[in-house]
LOMARNU-510869 format. One record per residue (C-alpha): z, x, y. Coordinates in steps of 0.001 Angstrom, whole numbers, plus 500000, padded with zeros to 6 digits. Each point is the difference from the previous one (the first is absolute). Layout:
REM residues N
+--------+--------+--------+
|      Z |      X |      Y |
+--------+--------+--------+
|      Z |      X |      Y |
...
+--------+--------+--------+
This chain:
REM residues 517
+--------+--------+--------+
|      Z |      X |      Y |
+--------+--------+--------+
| 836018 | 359323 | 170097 |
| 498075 | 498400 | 501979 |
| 496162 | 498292 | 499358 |
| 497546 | 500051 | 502001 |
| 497036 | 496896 | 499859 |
| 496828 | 501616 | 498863 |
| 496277 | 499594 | 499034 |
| 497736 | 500431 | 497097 |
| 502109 | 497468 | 498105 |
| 503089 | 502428 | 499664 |
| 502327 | 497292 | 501234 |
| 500244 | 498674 | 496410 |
| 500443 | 502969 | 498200 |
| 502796 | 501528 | 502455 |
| 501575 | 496506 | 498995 |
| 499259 | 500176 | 496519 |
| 501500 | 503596 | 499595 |
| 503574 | 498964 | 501960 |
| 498781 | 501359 | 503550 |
| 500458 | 496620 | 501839 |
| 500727 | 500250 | 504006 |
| 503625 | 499630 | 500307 |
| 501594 | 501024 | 503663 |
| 503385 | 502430 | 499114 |
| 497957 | 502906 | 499127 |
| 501188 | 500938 | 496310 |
| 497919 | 499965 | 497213 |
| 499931 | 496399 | 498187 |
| 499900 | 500257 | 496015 |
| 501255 | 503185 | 499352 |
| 503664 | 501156 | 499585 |
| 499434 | 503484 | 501302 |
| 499572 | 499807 | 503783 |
| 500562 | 502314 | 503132 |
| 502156 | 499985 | 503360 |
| 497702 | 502709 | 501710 |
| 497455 | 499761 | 502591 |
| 497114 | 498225 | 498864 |
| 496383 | 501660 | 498813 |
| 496947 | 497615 | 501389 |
| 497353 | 499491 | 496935 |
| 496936 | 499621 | 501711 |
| 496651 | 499234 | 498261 |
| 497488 | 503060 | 500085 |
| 497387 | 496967 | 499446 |
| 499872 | 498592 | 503479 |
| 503411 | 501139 | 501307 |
| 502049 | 497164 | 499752 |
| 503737 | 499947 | 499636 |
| 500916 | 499098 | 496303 |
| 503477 | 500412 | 500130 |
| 502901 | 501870 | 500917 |
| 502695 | 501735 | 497440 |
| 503409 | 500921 | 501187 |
| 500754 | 503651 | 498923 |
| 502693 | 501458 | 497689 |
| 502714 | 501833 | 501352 |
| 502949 | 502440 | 498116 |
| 502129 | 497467 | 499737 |
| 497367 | 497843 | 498539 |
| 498681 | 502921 | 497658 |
| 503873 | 500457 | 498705 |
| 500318 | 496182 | 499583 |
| 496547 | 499680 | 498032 |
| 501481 | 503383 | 497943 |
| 502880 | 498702 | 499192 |
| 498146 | 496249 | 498567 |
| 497563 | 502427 | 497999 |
| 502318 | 502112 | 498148 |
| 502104 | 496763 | 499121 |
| 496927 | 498131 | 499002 |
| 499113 | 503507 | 497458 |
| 503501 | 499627 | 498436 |
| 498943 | 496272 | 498594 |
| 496045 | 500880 | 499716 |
| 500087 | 503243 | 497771 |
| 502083 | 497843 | 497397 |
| 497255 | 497113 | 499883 |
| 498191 | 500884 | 496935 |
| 495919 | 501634 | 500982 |
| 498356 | 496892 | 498674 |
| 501810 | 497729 | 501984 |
| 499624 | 502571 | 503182 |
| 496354 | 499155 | 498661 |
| 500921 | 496182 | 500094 |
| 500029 | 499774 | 503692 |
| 497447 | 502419 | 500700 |
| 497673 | 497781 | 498095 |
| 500835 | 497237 | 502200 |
| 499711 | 502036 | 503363 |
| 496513 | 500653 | 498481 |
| 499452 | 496238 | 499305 |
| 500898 | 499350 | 503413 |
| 498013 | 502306 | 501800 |
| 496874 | 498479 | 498219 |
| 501107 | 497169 | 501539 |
| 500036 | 501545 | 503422 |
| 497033 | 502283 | 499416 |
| 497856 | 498159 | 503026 |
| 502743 | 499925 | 502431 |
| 501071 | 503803 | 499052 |
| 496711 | 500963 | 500050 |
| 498959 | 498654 | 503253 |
| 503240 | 501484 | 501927 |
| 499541 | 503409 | 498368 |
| 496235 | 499922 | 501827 |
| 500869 | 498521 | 502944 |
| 503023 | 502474 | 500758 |
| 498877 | 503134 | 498700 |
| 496281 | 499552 | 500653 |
| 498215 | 499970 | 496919 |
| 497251 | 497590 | 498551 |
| 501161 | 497278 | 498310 |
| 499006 | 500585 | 496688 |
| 501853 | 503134 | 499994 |
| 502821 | 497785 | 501090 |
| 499878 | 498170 | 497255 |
| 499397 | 502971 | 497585 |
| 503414 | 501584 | 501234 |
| 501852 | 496724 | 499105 |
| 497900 | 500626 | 496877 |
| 501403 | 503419 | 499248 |
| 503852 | 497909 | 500623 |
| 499144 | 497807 | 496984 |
| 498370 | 502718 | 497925 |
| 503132 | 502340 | 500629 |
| 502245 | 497168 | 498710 |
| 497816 | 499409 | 496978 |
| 500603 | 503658 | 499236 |
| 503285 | 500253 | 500653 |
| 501158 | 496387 | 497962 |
| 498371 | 501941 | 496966 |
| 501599 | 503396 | 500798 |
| 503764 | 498640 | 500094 |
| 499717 | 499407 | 496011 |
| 498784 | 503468 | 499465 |
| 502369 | 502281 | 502025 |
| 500132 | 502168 | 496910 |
| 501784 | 503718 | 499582 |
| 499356 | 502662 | 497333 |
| 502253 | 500354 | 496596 |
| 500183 | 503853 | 499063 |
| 501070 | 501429 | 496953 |
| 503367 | 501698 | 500148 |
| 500731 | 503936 | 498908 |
| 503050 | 498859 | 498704 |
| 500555 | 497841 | 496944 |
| 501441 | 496609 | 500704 |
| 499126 | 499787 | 503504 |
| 497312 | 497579 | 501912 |
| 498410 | 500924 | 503203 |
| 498110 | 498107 | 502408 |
| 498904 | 499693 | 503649 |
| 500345 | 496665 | 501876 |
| 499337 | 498803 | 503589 |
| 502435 | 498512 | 502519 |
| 499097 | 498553 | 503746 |
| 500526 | 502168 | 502668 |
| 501581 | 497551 | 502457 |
| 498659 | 499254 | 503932 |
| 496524 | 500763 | 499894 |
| 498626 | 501100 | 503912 |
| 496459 | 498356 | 500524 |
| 498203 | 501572 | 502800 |
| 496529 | 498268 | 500186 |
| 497189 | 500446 | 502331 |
| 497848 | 497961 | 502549 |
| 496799 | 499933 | 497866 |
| 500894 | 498435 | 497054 |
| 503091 | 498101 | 501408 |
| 500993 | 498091 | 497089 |
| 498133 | 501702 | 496554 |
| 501853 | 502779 | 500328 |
| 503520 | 498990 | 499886 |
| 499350 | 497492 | 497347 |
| 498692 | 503338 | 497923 |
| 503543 | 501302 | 500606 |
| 502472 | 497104 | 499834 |
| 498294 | 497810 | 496994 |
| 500671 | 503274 | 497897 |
| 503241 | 500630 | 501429 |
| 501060 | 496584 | 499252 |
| 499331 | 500174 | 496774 |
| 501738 | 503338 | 499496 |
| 503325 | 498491 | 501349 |
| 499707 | 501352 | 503859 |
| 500419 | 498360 | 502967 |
| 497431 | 500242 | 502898 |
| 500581 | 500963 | 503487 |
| 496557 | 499756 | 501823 |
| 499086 | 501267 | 503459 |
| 496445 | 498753 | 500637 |
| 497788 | 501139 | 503086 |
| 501264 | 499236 | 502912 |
| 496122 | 499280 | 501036 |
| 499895 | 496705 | 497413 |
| 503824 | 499119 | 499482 |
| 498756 | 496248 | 499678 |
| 498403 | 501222 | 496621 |
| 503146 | 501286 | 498908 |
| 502393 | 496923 | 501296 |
| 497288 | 497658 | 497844 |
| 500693 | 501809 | 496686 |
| 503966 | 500016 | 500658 |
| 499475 | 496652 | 500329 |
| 497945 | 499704 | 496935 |
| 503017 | 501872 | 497743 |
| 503145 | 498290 | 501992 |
| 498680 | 496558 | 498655 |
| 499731 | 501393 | 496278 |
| 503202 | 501213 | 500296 |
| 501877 | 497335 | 501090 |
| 498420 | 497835 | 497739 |
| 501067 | 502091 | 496816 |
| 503848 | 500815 | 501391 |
| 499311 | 503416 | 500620 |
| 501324 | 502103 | 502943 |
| 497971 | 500599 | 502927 |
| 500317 | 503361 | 500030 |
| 497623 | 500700 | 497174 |
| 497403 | 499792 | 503352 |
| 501231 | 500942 | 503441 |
| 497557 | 500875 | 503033 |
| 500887 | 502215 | 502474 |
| 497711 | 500059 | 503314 |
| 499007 | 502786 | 502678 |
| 498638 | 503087 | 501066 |
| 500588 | 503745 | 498106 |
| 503972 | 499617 | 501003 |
| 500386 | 497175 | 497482 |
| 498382 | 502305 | 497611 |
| 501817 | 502842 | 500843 |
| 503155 | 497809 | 498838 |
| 498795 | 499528 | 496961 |
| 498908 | 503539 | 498948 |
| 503130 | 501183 | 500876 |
| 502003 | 497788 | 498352 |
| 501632 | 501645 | 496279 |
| 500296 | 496405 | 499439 |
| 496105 | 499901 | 498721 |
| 499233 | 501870 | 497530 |
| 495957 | 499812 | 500345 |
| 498154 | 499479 | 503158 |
| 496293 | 499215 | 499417 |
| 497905 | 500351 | 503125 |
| 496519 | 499458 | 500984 |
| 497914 | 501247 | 503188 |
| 499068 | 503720 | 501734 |
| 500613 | 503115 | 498513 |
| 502055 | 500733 | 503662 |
| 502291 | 497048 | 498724 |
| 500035 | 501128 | 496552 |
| 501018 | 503806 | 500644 |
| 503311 | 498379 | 502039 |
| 501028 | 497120 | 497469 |
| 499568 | 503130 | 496858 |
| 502288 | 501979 | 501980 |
| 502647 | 497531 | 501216 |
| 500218 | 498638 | 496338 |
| 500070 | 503627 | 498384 |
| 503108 | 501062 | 502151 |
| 501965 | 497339 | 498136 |
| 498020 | 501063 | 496390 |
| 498848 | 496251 | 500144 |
| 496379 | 499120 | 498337 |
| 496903 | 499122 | 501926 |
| 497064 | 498218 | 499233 |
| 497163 | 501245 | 502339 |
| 496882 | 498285 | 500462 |
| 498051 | 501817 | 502877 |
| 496621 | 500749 | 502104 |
| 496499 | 500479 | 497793 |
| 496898 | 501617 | 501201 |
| 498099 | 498434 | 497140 |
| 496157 | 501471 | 499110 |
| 497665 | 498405 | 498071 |
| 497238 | 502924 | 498432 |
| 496893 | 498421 | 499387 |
| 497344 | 502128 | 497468 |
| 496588 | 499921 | 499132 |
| 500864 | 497766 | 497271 |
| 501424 | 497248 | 501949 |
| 499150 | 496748 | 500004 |
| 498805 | 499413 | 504132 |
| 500925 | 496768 | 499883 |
| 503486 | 499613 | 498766 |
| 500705 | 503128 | 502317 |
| 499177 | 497955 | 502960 |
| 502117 | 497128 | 498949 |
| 503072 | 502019 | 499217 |
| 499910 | 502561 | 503095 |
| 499171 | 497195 | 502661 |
| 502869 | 497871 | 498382 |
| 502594 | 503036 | 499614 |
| 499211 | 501000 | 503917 |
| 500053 | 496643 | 502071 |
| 502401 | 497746 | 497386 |
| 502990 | 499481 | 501988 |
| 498250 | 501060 | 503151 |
| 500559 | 503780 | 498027 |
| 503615 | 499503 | 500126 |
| 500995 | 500605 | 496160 |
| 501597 | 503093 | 498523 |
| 496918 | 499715 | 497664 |
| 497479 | 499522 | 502587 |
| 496944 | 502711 | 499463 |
| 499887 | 502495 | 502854 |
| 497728 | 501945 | 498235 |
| 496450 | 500254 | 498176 |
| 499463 | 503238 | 498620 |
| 496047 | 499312 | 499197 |
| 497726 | 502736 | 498179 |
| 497143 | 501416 | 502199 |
| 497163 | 498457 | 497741 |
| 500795 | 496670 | 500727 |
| 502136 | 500325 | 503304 |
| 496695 | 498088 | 502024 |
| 499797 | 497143 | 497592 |
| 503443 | 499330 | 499709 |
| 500842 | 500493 | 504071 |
| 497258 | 497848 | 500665 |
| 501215 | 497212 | 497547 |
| 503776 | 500355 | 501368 |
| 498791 | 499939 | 503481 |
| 497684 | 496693 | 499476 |
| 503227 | 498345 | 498549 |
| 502126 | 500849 | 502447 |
| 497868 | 497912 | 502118 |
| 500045 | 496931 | 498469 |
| 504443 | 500026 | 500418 |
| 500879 | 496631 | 502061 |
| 503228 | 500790 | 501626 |
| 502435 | 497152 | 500961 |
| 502652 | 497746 | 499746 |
| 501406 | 500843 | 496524 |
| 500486 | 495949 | 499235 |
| 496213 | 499396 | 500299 |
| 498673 | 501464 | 496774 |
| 497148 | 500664 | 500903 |
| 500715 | 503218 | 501847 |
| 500599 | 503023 | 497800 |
| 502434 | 501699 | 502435 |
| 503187 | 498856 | 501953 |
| 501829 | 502701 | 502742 |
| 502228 | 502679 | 500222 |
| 503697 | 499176 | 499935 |
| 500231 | 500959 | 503808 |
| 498728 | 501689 | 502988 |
| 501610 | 503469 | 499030 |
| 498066 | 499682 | 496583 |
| 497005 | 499911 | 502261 |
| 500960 | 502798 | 501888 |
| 500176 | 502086 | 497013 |
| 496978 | 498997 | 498859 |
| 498167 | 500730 | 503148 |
| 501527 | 503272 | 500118 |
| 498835 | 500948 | 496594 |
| 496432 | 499261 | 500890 |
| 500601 | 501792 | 502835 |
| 500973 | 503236 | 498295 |
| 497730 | 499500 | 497468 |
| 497139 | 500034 | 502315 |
| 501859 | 503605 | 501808 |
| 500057 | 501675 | 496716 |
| 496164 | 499291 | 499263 |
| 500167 | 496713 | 498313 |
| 496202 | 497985 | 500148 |
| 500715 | 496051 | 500527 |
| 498199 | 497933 | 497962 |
| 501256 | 496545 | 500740 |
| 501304 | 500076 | 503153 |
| 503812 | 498639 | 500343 |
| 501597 | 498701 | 503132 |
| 502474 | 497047 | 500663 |
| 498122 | 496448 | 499974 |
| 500376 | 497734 | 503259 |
| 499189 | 496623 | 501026 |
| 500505 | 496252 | 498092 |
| 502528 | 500552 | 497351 |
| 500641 | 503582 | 500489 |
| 502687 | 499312 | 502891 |
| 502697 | 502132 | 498149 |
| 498308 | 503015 | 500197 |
| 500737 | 500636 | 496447 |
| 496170 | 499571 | 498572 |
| 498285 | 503781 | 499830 |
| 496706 | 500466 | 498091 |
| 500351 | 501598 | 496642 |
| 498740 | 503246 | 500265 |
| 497919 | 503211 | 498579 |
| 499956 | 503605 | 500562 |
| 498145 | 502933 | 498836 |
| 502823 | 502651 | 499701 |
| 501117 | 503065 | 497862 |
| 503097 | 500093 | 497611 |
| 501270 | 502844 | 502114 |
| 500241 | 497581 | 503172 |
| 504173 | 499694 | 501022 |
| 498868 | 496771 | 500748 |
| 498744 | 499151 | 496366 |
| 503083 | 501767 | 498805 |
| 502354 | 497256 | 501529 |
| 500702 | 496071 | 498709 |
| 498357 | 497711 | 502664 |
| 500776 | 496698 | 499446 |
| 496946 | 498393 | 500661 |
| 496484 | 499374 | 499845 |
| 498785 | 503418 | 500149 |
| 498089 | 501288 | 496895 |
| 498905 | 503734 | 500219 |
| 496527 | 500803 | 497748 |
| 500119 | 503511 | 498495 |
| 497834 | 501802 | 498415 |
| 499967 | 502206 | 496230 |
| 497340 | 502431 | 498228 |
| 500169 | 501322 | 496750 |
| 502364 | 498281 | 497078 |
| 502531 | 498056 | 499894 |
| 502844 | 502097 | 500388 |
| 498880 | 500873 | 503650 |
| 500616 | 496490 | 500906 |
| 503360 | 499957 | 497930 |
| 500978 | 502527 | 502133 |
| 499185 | 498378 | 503292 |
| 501918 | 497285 | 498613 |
| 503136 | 501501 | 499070 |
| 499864 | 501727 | 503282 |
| 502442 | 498087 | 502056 |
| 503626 | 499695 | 499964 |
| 500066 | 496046 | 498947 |
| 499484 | 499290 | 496264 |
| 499834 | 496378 | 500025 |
| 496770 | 498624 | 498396 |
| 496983 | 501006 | 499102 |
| 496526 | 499108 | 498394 |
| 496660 | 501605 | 498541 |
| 496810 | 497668 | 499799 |
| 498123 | 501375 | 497247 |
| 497824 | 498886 | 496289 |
| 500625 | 503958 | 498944 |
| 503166 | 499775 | 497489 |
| 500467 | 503968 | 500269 |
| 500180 | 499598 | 503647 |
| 502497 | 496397 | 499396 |
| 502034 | 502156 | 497708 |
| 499937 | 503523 | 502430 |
| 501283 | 497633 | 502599 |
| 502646 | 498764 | 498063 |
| 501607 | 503269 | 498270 |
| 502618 | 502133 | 501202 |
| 497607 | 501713 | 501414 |
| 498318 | 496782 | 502085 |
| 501662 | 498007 | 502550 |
| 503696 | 500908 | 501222 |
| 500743 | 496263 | 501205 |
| 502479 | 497510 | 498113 |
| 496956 | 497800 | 499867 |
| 496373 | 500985 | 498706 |
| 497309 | 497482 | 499294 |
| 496807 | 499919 | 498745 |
| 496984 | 498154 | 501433 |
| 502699 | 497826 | 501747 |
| 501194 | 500799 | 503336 |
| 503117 | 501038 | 501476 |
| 500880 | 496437 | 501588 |
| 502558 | 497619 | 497545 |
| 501823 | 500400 | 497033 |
| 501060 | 497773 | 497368 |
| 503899 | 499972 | 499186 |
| 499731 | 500642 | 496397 |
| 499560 | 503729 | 501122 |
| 502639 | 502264 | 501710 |
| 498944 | 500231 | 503780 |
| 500680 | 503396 | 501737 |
| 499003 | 503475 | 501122 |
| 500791 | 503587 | 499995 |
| 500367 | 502567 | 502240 |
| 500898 | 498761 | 503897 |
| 499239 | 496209 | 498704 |
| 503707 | 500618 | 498541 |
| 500076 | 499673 | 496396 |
| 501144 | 496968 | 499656 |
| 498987 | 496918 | 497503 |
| 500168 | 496545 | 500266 |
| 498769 | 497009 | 498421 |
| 499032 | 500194 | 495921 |
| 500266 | 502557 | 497351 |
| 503337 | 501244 | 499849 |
| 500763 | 500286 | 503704 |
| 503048 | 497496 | 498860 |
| 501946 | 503129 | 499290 |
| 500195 | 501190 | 503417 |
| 502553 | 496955 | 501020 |
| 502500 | 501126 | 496964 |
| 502111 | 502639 | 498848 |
| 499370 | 501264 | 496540 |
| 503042 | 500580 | 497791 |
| 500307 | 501808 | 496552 |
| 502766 | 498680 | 497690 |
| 501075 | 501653 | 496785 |
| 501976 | 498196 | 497128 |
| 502150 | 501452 | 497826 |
| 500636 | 497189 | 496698 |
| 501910 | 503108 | 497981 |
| 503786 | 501013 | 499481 |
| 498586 | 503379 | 501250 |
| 499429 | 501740 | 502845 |
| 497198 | 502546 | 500110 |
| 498683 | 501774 | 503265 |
| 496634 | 500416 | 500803 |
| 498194 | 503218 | 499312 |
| 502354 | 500980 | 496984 |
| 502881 | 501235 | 502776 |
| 503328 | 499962 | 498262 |
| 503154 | 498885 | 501817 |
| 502967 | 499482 | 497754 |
| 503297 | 499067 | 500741 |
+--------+--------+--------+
């Protein structure tokens, strides 16, 4: 790998985080490195060259295979709270590394430094949560039908555990996955985007160092790098068990099926087209705050961003006049300078897609509010920047229908009660997250039933932007099904097994069936 120098003070943190400029073109600090062509990292911020990451071949896949499942023969015998040992200090560490982390998460994906430094956040959270969870892996004990018999259920790891992760949250994500694998007695694989692979060499980096420093093999954490093929490798491969994958629906549909051929397990995390109904009984204020930060955080690039606001006619002026007057106090800029609210796109196809949307929003009847467009001049070389955006549009709209990821937020329009803008709602194929702003507990509670919102999350006068990690974080419907993070999603990385113990001279069967020899 090689680094190139850069601005905005990123030449310490690149440093810092084991990205130093060496000249032969593999990746320094981290035992899992490629012999393929090499992916350019280039900075959506003002375009320059980070770094370059040599890509993973087959032979390099079956080599980083064949260190994983050897490294899951030693791991799954470590007892949990020693798993939970060294993911304690890979949490330690990254608070350590939290400014560094932070700043080359922003500066290579694109979004504003704080958030930067609230995704290293979510790392160290995760690890909390997980250093807890390995002393309570706990099964069920059951009472037997027959006398003198014990049964139970217990849990056992599952083995290589595929990590697909996306562009937009470029390190959060896997460290939902693999600090809970860990602890279950898997070993990781990861394939991060191929649009920030910097991101992902940092955090092998990160693990490789508290692994050699405790004796334990290096194939608890391998890193694979490239394009689809290298994923393709991986959900084909009856060698892992679960493949957990982040990104498009599109993507989604193909890793389900290639991992359901060979009756593997995935763990889907997928688009959202995430509305937030606001009533007569909300509160104007923290509406405004909630929809402005779910649209234009992350420059609208987060499977929780709010594409929607489903508004009630009575107050649809007030509140489209007190969106709209926000909207125009956004600075957009370099995500470093934290003064600006909003960084860019990844790339120049995001922008193309965004562009597109308006177009076709505009075709199918849309009214624009807040005019978008892509930002030029001093600082806006890259032709990343676009203006966060709002249109006056219908639920029906294919355009509305779809997962654009970015600034784009679509104002909608209910009448009568509350189940009318349920239903516009519930009305798209994503079922991601949700919210309802609203001081009317029947209409809280109506929103909330089986009967309310049909998304994995539903909140109440918050919006659909963030999550903590204490919570399981997931959707229905086209979003997947999948859960990661708190709760009990620990289950999904192990296999459940029911024991029965016999302590008598006897040998009964079950359900009274007599066998006798």
């Amino acid at each position: 790998m090689s680094i190139v120098a850069t601005d905005f003070g990123m030449d310490k943190a690149l440093k810092q985080l084991g990205l130093q400029e060496i000249n032969d073109g593999t990746s320094t600090g981290s035992e899992n490195f490629g012999s393929g062509e090499l992916i350019s990292s280039y900075s959506p911020v003002d375009g320059t060259l980070i770094g370059k990451v040599k890509t993973t071949t087959p032979e390099d896949y079956e080599k980083v295979m064949q260190t994983a499942t050897a490294a899951f023969k030693e791991w799954r015998l470590v007892p949990a709270p020693q798993r939970g040992e060294i993911v304690r200090q890979f949490g330690e560490r990254l608070r350590e590394l939290k400014e560094p982390l932070g700043k080359l998460v922003s500066y290579e994906m694109g979004k504003s430094y704080q958030e930067g430094l609230g995704e290293v956040q979510e790392m160290i959270d995760i690890c909390d949560f997980a250093v807890g969870l390995s002393r309570q892996l706990h099964g069920l004990t059951m009472h037997s039908e027959r006398p003198g018999h014990r049964m139970y259920e217990q849990y056992h790891p599952l083995g290589v555990v595929g990590i697909i992760s996306a562009f937009n949250f470029p390190v959060a994500v896997w460290s939902w996955n693999t600090a809970l694998a860990w602890i279950c007695g898997d070993v990781c694989v990861w394939k991060p985007s191929e649009k920030v692979p910097l991101c992902g060499v940092a955090c092998q980096n990160i693990i490789a160092e508290i692994l050699r420093k405790n004796n334990l093999p290096e194939g608890i954490s391998c890193l694979i790098n490239g394009d689809y093929k290298v994923g393709e490798l991986m959900t084909n491969d009856k060698r892992v068990p679960l493949v957990s994958a982040t990104g498009s629906i599109r993507m989604g549909k193909i890793v389900a099926q290639a991992v359901a051929s060979r009756l593997g397990k995935s763990l889907l995390e997928l688009g959202g087209n995430n509305a937030i109904i606001v009533t007569p009984d909300a509160d104007i204020k923290m509406t405004v705050i909630g929809a402005v930060f779910g649209a234009v955080g992350t420059a609208g690039q987060r499977c929780t961003s709010t594409r929607r606001l489903i508004i009630h006619e009575s107050i649809y002026d007030k509140v489209k006049e007190a969106i709209t007057t926000a909207y125009h106090q956004i600075k957009i800029g370099n995500p470093l300078d934290q003064s600006n609210h909003v960084g860019p796109l990844i790339d120049t196809d995001a922008v193309n897609m965004y562009l597109n949307a308006l177009e076709e929003a505009k075709k199918e009847g849309g009214n624009i509010l807040v005019e978008g467009g892509v930002l030029q001049g001093e600082g806006y070389e890259t032709g990343c920047y676009v203006k966060p955006a709002i249109v006056e549009a219908d639920n029906s709209f294919k355009i509305v229908q779809e997962e654009t990821f970015a600034p784009i937020l679509y104002l909608l329009k209910y009448s009568g009660g509350v189940e009318n803008a349920i239903a516009q709602q519930n009305g798209v194929v994503q079922g991601l997250s949700s919210a309802i702003m609203t001081n009317n507990l029947r209409e809280a509670e109506r929103f909330l039933s089986a009967a309310g919102s049909d998304c994995g999350i539903a909140n109440v006068n918050i919006g659909t932007s963030g999550a903590e990690i204490g919570g399981a974080f997931g959707g229905e419907k086209e979003t997947g099904g999948g859960r990661e993070s708190g709760s009990d999603a620990w289950k999904v990385y192990m296999r459940r097994q029911t024991n029965t113990i016999n302590y008598t001279t006897e040998l009964p069967l079950a359900q009274g069936i007599k066998f006798d020899l």
